[in-house]
N, C-alpha and C positions, 0 to 999 in steps of 0.2 A: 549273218545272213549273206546271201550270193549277190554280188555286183550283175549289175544289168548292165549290158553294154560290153562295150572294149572291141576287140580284132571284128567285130561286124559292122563298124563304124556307127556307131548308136552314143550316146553321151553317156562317159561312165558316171554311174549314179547308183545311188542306193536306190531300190524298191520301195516305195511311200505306201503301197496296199499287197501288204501281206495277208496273205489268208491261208487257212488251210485247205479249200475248195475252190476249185472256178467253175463255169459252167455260161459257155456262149455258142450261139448257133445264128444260123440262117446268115449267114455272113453274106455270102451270095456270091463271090469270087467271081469274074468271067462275066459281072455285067456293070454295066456306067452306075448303077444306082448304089455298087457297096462303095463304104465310107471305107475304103481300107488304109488313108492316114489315118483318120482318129482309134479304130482298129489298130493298129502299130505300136500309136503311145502308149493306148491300154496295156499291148502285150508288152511293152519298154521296163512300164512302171512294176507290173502285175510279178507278184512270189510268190508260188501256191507249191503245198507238193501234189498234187491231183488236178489235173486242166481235161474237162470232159467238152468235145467237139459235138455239139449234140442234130448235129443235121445241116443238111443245107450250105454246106460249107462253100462246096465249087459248083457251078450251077452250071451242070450240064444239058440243061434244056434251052439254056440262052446259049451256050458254046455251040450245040449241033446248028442252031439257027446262023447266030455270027460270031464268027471269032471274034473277041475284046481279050486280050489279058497283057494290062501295062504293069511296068516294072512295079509297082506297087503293091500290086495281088502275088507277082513273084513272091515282093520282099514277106508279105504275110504269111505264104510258105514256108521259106526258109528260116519266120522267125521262129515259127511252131515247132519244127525239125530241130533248131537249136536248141530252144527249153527240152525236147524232151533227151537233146542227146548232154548238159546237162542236170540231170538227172529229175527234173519235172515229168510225172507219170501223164501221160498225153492218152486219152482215151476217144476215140472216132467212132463216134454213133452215126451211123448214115441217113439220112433223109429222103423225099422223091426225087428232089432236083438233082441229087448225089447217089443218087441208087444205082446207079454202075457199080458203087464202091460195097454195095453189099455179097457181091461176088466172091470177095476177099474179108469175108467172116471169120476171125478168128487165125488170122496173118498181122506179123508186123513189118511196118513199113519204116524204116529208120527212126523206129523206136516208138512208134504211132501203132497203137493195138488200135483194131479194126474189130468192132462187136456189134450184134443184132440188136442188143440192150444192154442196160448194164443195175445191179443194186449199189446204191451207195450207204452206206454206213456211216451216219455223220459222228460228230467227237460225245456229243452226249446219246447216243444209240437207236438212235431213230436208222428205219431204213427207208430210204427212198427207190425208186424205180425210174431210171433215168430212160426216157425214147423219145424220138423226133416229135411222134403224135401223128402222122402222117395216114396211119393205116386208123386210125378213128375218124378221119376225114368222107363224110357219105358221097361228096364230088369226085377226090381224088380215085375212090375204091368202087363208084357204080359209071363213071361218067370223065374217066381221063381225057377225051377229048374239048370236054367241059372245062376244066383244068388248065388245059395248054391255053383255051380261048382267057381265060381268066389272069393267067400269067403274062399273057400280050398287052391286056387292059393296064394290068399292074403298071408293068414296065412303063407303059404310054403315060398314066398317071403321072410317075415318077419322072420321067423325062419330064413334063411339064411344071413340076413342081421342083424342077431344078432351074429355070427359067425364069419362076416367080420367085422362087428365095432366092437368087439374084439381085434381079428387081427388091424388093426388101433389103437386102444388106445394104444396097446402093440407098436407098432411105432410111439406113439406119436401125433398122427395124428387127426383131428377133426372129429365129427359122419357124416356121409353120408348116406344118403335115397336111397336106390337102387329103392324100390317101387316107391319113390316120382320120382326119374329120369325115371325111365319106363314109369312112366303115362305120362310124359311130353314131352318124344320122339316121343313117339307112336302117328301117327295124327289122328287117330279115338278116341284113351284116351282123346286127347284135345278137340275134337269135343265134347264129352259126356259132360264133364265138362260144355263146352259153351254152349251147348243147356239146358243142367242143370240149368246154370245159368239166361238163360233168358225165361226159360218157370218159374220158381220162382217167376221171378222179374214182368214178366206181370201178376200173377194170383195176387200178391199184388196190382201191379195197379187197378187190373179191381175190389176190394175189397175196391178202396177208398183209399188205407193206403201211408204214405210215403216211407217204404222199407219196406225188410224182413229181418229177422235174421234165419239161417237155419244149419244145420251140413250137415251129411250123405256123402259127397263125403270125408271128409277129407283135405280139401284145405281153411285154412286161406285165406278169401278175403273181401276187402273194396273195392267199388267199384258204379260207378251211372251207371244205364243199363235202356234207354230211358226213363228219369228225374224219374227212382226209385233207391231209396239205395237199395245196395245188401248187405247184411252182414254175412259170411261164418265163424264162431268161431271154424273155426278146426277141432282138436282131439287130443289126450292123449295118441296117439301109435305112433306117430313120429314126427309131429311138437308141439305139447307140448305150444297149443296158447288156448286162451279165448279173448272174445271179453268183455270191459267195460265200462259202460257210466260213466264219470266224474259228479261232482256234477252242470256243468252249461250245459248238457246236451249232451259233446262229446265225438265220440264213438272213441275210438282207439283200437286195435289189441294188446295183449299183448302177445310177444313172452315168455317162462316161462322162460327157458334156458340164452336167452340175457339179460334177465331185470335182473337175477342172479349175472349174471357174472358183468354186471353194477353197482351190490348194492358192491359186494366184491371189486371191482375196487376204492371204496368210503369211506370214514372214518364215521364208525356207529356215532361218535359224533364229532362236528364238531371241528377242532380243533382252539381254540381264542388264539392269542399269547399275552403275559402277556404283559401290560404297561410298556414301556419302558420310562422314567423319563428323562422331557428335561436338558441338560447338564445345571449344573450352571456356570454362568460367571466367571471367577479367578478375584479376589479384583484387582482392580486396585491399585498400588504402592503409596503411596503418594510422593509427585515431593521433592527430595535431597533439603534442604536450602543453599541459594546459597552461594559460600564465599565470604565474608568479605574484600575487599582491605586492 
């Protein structure tokens, strides 16, 4: 297996999550709210032959507003452009926020194929249907200016809620999604989600495919929605998830956060306790000569 690390000054290390698939979006590059350290270790740790960018990568709708881009969104550039030079197949699905990049359909950019969509073919033969989701969106596609007002709120959200888990770490306390609980309260957030989810799930059906793989809402989700896989890989601004197929073909949800704190939880090398050496028998006495009358 390929050493992670070396001349890009990263720790050399071997890769702890091999997989045969990756699959992360909505990363959001270009604003305060993406996690692009924890984003980083993942791609540090991360061995796939196949890395699909499924949207939202560099968010060009906060960049025309304000320029933000610290060295840190650099380095998650350049580490992508690394893996895929190499020889990590690096696939770039474009999303709204990144819809500049759908311009550049079917170009590669050092070594980054640029596509409208893409079918995945996993190890046991399933096909999926890989797209951002964007264009199933009823806001994005009747009411873009809706949209932009929506992505302002977001931001604001998120800016406050980088303030309060502040506050919280300062007490000790574990990170809490004020966004993520808003959407989840609120029953029309819920409804969008689920109608999100199965207007997806049936344009994959009526395409022949066995599920989709998609981002854009921000919602980690595994899930069958009448006899199609759904599969939602998150994003990099709060749940800090990827979706990955294992080498015999299964997909699981990787939290980035928990599967961290699981490795640290774990001794890097195992520990084998030395041979302990079975007791030898003590000599048996030889029996007294009896006396003599």
């Amino acid at each position: 297996m390929p050493l992670v690390g070396g001349s890009d000054g990263d720790a050399i290390d071997r890769a702890p999550l091999r997989v045969r698939t990756a699959w992360i979006s909505d990363i959001h590059l270009g604003t305060p709210g993406c996690q692009a350290g924890p984003l980083l270790d993942f791609l540090k740790h991360l061995d796939c032959e196949t890395l699909y960018l499924v949207g939202d990568i560099i968010d060009g709708w906060q960049l025309r507003r304000q320029w933000y881009w610290p060295q840190a969104h650099n380095d998650v550039v350049q580490k992508l452009l690394r893996k895929a030079r190499k020889g990590t197949r690096v696939v770039f699905v474009p999303g709204n926020h990144d819809e500049f990049a759908r311009k550049y359909v079917e170009h590669n950019f050092g070594g980054v194929d640029v596509v409208e969509e893409a079918v995945h073919e996993t190890a046991d033969g399933r096909r999926l249907w890989v797209t951002h989701g964007d264009l199933f969106d009823g806001v994005i596609q009747c009411a873009r200016w809706l949209a932009h007002v929506g992505d302002s709120a977001y931001e604001f959200t998120l800016k406050v809620n980088r303030h309060l888990n502040s506050l919280r770490a300062r007490l000790g306390l574990p990170y809490w999604s004020l966004s993520r609980y808003l959407k989840f309260k609120v029953k029309r957030a819920v409804s969008y989600v689920s109608d999100f989810e199965t207007a997806v799930a049936r344009e994959a059906r009526q395409r022949g495919l066995h599920g989709v793989v998609c981002g854009h809402i921000h919602h980690a989700e595994m899930r069958t929605i009448d006899g199609v896989l759904y599969c939602n890989d998150g994003d990099w601004v709060e749940s800090l998830t990827a979706l990955v197929e294992h080498a015999d073909g299964r997909l699981e949800i990787v939290d980035w956060l928990a599967w961290r704190a699981r490795q640290q939880v774990q001794p890097a090398v195992p520990v084998v306790p030395a041979p302990v050496a079975a007791p030898t028998a003590a000599p048996v006495p030889a029996p007294l000569p009896m006396p003599v009358a």
